[in-house]
N, C-alpha and C positions, 0 to 999 in steps of 0.2 A: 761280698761275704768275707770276713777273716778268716786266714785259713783253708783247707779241704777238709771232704767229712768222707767218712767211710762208708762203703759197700762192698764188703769183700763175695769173691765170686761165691764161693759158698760159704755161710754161716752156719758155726756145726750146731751140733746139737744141745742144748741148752743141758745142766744138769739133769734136772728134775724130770728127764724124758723118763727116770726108771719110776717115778711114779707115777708114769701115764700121759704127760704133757704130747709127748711125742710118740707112734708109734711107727715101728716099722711096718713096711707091707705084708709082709707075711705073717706078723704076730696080728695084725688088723684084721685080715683076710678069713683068720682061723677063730677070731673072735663071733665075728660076721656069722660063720661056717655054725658056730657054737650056738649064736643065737636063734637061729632058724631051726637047729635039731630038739633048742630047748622051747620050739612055740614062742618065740618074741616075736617073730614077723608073721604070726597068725595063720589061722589054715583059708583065710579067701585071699587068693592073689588079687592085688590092688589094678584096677581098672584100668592105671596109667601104664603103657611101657616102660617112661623112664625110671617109674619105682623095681623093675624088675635087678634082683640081686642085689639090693638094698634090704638094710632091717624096720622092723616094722615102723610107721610116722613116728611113736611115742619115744623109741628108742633109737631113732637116730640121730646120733648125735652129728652136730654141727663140723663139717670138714674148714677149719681155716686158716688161713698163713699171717705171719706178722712179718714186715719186715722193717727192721731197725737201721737207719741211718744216721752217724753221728758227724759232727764236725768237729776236727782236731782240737780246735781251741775249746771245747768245751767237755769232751772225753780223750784221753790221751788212748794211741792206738793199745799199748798194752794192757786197756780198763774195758776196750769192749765186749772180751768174752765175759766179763763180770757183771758189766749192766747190764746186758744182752738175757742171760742167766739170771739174775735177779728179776728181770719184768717178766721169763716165764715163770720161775716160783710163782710172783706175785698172781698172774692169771692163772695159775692150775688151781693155787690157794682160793682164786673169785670163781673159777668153771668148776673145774672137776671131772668129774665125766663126761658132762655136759658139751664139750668142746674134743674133739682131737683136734689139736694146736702143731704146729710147724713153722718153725722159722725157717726164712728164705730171704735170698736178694731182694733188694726190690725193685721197684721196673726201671729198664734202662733208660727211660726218659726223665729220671729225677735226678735232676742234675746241680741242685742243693739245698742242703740239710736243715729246710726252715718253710715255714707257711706257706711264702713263695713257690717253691719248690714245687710244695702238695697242690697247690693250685695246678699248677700247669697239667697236672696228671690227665689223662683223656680216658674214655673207656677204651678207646682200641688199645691202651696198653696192659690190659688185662686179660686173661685167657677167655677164650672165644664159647661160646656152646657147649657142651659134650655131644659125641655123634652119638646116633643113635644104635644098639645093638644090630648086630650082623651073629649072620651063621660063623663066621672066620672070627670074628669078637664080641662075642656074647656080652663082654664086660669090658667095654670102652672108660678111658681116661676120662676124668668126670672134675670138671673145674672147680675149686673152692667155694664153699657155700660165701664165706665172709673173707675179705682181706685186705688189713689195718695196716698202713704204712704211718710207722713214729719217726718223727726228727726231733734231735735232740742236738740244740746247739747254743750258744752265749746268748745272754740277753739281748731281748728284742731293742734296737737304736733310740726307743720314742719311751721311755720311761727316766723314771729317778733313779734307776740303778746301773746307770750305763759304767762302767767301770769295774763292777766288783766281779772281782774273778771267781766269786762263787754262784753268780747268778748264772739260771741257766732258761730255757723258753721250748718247751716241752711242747710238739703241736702232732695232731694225729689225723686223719680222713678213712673214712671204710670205703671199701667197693663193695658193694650190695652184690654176688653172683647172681642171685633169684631174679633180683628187679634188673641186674646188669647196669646199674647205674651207682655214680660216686657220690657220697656223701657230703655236707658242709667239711671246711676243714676247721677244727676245735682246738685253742689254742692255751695253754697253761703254763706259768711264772714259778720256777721254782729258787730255791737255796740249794748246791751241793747236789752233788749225784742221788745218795739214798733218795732226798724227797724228788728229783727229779725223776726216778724211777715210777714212786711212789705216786706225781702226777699222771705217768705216762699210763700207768696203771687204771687209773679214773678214768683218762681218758678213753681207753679202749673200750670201758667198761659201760660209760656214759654215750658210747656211738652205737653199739651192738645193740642189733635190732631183730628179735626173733620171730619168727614165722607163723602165722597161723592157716590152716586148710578152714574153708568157710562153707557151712554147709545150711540150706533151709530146713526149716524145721519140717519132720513130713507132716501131713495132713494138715499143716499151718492152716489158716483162712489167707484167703486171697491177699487182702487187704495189712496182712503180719506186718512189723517190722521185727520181727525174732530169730533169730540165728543159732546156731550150734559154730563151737568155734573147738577146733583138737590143735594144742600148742606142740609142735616140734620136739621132740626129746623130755615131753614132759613126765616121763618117768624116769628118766636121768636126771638124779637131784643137782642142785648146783653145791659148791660148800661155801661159800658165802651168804649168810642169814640176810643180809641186806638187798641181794639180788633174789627177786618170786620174778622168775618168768610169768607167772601166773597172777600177777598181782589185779585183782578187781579195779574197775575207775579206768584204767587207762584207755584213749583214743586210739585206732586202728583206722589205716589208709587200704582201700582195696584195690587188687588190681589182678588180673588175669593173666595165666601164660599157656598159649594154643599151642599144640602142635600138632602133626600131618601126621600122616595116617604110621609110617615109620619110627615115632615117636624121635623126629627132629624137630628142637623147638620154631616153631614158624614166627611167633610174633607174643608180644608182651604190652598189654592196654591197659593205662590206667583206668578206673573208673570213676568219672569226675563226678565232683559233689556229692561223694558219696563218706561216711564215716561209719567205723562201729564203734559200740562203747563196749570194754571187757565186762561180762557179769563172772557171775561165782562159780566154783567148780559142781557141775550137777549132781554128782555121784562120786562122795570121795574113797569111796572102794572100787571103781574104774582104773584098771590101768592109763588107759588114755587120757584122763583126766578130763574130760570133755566137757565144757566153758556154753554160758550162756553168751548171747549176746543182742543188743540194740540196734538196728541199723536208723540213721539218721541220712536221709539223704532227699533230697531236690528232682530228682528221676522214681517215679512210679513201680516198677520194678527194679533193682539196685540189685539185689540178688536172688537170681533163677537157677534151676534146676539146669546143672549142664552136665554133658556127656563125658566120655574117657579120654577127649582130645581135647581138655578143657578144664584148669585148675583155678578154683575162687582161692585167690590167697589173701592175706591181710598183714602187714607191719605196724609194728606201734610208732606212733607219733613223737621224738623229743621235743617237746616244749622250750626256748627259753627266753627268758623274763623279757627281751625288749621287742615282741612281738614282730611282725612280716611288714615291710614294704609291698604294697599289691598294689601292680602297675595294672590297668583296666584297659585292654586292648580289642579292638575288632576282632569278630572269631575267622579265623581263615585267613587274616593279613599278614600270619608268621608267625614264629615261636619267641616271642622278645625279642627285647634289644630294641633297636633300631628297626627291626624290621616290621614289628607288629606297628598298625595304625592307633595312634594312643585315642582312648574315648574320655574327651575333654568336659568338664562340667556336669559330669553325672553324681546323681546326691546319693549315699550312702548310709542308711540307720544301720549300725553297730546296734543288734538287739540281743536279748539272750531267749529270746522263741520266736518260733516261725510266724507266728498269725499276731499281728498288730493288734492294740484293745479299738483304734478305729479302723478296722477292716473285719470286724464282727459283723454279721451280719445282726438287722431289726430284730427285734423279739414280734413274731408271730400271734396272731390274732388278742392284740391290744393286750397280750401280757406284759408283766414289768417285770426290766430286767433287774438280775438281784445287783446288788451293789458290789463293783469291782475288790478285787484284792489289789492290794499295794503291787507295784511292780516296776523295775527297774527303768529307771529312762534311758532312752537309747541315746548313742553316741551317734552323734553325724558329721559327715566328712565331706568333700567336693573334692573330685579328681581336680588335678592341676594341669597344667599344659601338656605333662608327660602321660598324661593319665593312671598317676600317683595318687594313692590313699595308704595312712597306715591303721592295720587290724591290729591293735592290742591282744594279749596273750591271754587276758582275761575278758570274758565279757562282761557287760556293766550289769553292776549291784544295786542293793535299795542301799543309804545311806550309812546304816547302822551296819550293813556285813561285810563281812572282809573277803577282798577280790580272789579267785581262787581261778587258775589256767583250765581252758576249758575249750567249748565249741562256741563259736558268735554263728550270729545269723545275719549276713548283709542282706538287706533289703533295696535294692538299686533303684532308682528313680530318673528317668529323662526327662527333665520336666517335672508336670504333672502325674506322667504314665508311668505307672511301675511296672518296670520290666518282668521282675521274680524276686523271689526270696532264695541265697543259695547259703549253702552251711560250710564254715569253714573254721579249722584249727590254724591259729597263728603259732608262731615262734622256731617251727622246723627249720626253717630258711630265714638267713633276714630280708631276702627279696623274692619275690615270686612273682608270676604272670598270669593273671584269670582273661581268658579270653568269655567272652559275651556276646550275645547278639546286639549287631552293631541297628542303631534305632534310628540312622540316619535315614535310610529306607523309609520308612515309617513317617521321617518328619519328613521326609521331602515330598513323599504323596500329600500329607495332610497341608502341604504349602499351594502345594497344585488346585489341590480341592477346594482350600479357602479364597482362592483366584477363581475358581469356579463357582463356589458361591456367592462372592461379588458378581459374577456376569449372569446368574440368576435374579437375585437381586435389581440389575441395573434392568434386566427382562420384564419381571413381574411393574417395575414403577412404569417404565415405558410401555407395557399395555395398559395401568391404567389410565396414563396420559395419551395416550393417543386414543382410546377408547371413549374418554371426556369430551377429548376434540372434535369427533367424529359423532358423539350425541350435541354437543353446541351446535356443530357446523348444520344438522340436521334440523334444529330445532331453530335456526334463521334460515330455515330453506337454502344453506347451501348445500346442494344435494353436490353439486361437483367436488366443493374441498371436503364431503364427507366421504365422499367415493375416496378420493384421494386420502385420506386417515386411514380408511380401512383398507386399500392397499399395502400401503406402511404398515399395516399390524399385521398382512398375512407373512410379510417377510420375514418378520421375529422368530426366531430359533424357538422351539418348540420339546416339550418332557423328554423325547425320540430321540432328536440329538443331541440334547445333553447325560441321557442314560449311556449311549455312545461312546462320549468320548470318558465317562465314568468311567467305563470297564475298561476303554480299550489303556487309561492312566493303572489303573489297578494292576489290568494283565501283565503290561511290562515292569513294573515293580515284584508282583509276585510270584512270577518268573525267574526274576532274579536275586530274590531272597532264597527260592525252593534249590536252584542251581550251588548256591553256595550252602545250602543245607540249614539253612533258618527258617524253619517253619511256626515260628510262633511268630516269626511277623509277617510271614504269609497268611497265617488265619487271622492275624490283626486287620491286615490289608484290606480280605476277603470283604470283617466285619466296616470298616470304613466305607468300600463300596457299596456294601447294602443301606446303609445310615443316608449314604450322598445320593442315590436312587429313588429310597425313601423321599427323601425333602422334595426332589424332583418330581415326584408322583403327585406330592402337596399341593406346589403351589405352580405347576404347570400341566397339570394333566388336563385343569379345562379348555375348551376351545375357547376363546376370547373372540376369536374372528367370527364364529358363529351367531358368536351371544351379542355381537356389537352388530352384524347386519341384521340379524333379527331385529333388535331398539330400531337402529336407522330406518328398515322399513317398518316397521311399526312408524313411525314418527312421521314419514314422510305420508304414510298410507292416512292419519288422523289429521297431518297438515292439507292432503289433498281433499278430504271430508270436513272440512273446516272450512276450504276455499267454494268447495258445492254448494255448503247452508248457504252462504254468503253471498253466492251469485244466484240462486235461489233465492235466497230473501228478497235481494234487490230487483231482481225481477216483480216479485208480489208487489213490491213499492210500486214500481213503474206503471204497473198495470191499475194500480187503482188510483194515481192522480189520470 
């Protein structure tokens, strides 16, 4: 990197703190004090501990830090309290209220003023929890909801503008508090300071991701996908016409944060395959502004009723245009990378609804069905060696409409056997990891089984060859090689022990899927060995050894009554010459 960038130990206070951008603790505190005397945080105290001493959801605004890092060559040290100051103007002008903002250091791990840089960031560099209230601290230090580290430095090496001292490479990353995880790092080309402010501006703007509390609807029916959604500080307008927290359409990620009985957070899950769609504000004379919502999700229940140790939250989705690499991994082999088992050769329909037009079921007692509506053809993809597929941003269209970013629905296929239908938004990430259930299980029983029914097979022909043999051998009175046949047939493995070793192939497969917590190819499993049983009940449940010594002595019992006429006849002959 050319040059050093700055992080000075403390970065003061930007201008526009007297409009609000910044406040101090005490003018905060007294704010806080002001809005609970005036009914903002409501007369039911919230369920949760860590809402205690907080104002109410609607009106809390967002606590979050920015920090600015430049590099020499591209802000001279005596310009950084002015770009610094200018990018807050610029966000108080886009938040408002909406935000209490503070600039601050940024972490000691960034140790240069560029993409690079933000990459390397980890979550351990970022503040940890808040503890939970005590008798001795009722009101514990309470980490930043959101915090945006900008670099601001010369043009990126790999362009047409390597040389102009006016270019500059503007790049920004958030740290999620809530979810505690960092963000893609978002990167923008500017000309000259002003517009590179101006990008840094966007950027911050284009990462921030606000919050929604997710509630079921009451008396919903069982079967709902309907939600109540309350947006964060949604009575704190923003001043920017262009930013609606509130905006209808957008996708929401769900995901959960536990905590113990103390109200220390225990644990933070996402919830996979799970989406919400924003609807419209239900009640626009609500303070709260309380938001319908869609739940699209692959799991039966997606969202239930939970207690006071237990927050349904939701973040919106940013889409962008060159949709996700999704790498297709065994579930349980790791979190990526390298570590996850890649799932090779799995077929993937890119759809834009869940139920296929050939996975309808027949039309019911000989009615006809009505004639299909037009509908989008799906996209299909085949994992590669990495077990790599790319989700486009958009799902696929009929021909005449134009693509618009949204939800796909992957449809997975092994083979023949489709796995599930799950629901996903591309373009948050350019890479991501969908773990699945790995379907090797599944084929390696059905490899076993199909060896087992060749040795069925090679059963049922060798009894009725030797069955044949031992009626021949009968019916030329060889009663010894017919004894001898139907010894050979009592040997033959029998419906008993091939039910056997059916289950005992099943058990230790679906053992070992139930172990690793795949139960849909444990009742696959299950359904395989009752199928492989079945067939065995078919064409081996009769006794063969029965039914062949019965013919044999039938045969021998009409050959010995054959040999009596005969020596009886001959006798009549004799006696009458």
């Amino acid at each position: 990197m050319s040059g050093s960038f700055t992080t000075p130990a403390a970065q003061k206070r930007p201008r526009n703190c007297k409009r609000g951008v910044e406040l101090s603790w005490t003018v905060r505190a007294a704010l806080v004090m002001a809005a609970f005397a005036c009914g903002f945080a409501g007369s039911n105290r919230s369920a949760w501990a860590q809402d205690e001493g907080l104002p109410a959801w609607e009106r809390r605004a967002y606590e979050v830090r920015v920090s600015l890092a430049v590099d020499a060559a591209a802000v001279p040290p005596g310009r950084f309290d002015e770009v610094r100051d200018e990018l807050g103007d610029l966000l108080w002008r886009t938040f408002g209220e909406h935000w209490n903002l503070t600039f601050v250091p940024p972490p000691a791990s960034l140790t240069r003023a560029d993409a690079a840089g933000l990459r390397r960031l980890r979550p351990e560099d970022f503040p940890p929890p808040a503890d939970p209230p005590t008798e001795e601290e009722p009101n514990p230090a309470r980490p930043p909801d959101r915090w945006f580290v900008v670099t601001l430095g010369p043009a990126a090496a790999v362009g047409r503008r390597v040389g102009d001292p006016q270019a500059r490479t503007v790049a920004a990353r958030e740290w999620d508090g809530t979810r505690r995880v960092l963000g893609p790092v978002r990167t923008a080309d500017a000309t000259g300071l002003p517009a590179a402010v101006q990008a840094a501006g966007r950027l911050v703007r284009d990462l921030f991701h606000p919050e929604y509390r997710v509630a079921p609807v009451p008396d919903a029916a069982v079967d709902s996908n309907e939600v109540r959604l309350a947006a964060r500080a949604a009575a704190l307008p923003v001043r920017d016409p262009a930013v609606d927290p509130l905006a209808p359409g957008r996708w929401l990620s769900l995901f959960l944060r536990l905590y113990q009985r103390d109200g220390a957070l225990r644990d933070i899950r996402e919830t996979p395959y799970t989406f919400v769609r924003v609807g419209p504000v239900l009640d626009e004379n609500d303070p709260a502004r309380v938001q319908s919502g869609e739940v699209v999700s692959a799991l039966r229940s997606a969202v239930g009723r939970t207690r006071g140790r237990t927050q349904t939250l939701a973040r919106p989705i940013h889409q962008q245009e060159g949709g996700t690499t999704l790498r297709l991994i065994a579930r349980g082999s790791g979190a990526g990378g390298a570590a996850g088992r890649p799932l090779v050769g799995y077929r993937v329909k890119l759809a834009d609804r869940r139920t296929l037009p050939s996975e309808r079921p027949p039309p019911e007692g000989g009615e006809e069905r009505p004639e299909p509506e037009p509908i989008p053809e799906p996209f299909e993809e085949v994992s590669d060696r990495g077990g790599r597929i790319t989700v486009p941003a958009a799902p696929p269209t009929l021909p005449d409409a134009e693509p618009t970013k949204g939800l796909v629905w992957l449809h997975v296929y092994s083979g023949k056997a489709k796995l599930g239908a799950l629901p996903y938004v591309a373009g948050a990430v350019p890479a991501d990891v969908l773990e699945l259930d790995d379907d090797a299980l599944r084929l390696g029983l059905e490899g076993e089984y199909a060896l087992l029914s060749g040795e069925m097979l090679e059963v049922v022909a060798h009894r009725a060859v030797l069955t044949a043999r031992a009626k021949k051998s009968a019916k030329e009175k060889s009663y010894a090689e017919a004894e001898a046949r139907l010894e050979e047939l009592s040997g033959l493995p029998r419906a008993e022990a091939f039910k056997r070793r059916i289950d005992a192939l099943a058990a230790g497969v679906r053992a070992e899927a139930l172990e690793s917590g795949d139960r849909l190819t444990a009742a696959r499993v299950a359904k395989l060995a009752e199928k492989m049983r079945e067939l065995a009940n078919t064409y081996l449940s009769a006794d063969p050894l029965a039914a062949a010594k019965s013919q044999v002595a039938e045969l021998k019992t009409l050959a010995e009554e054959i040999e009596e006429r005969e020596r009886r006849a001959a006798g009549r002959r004799a006696r009458e010459r």
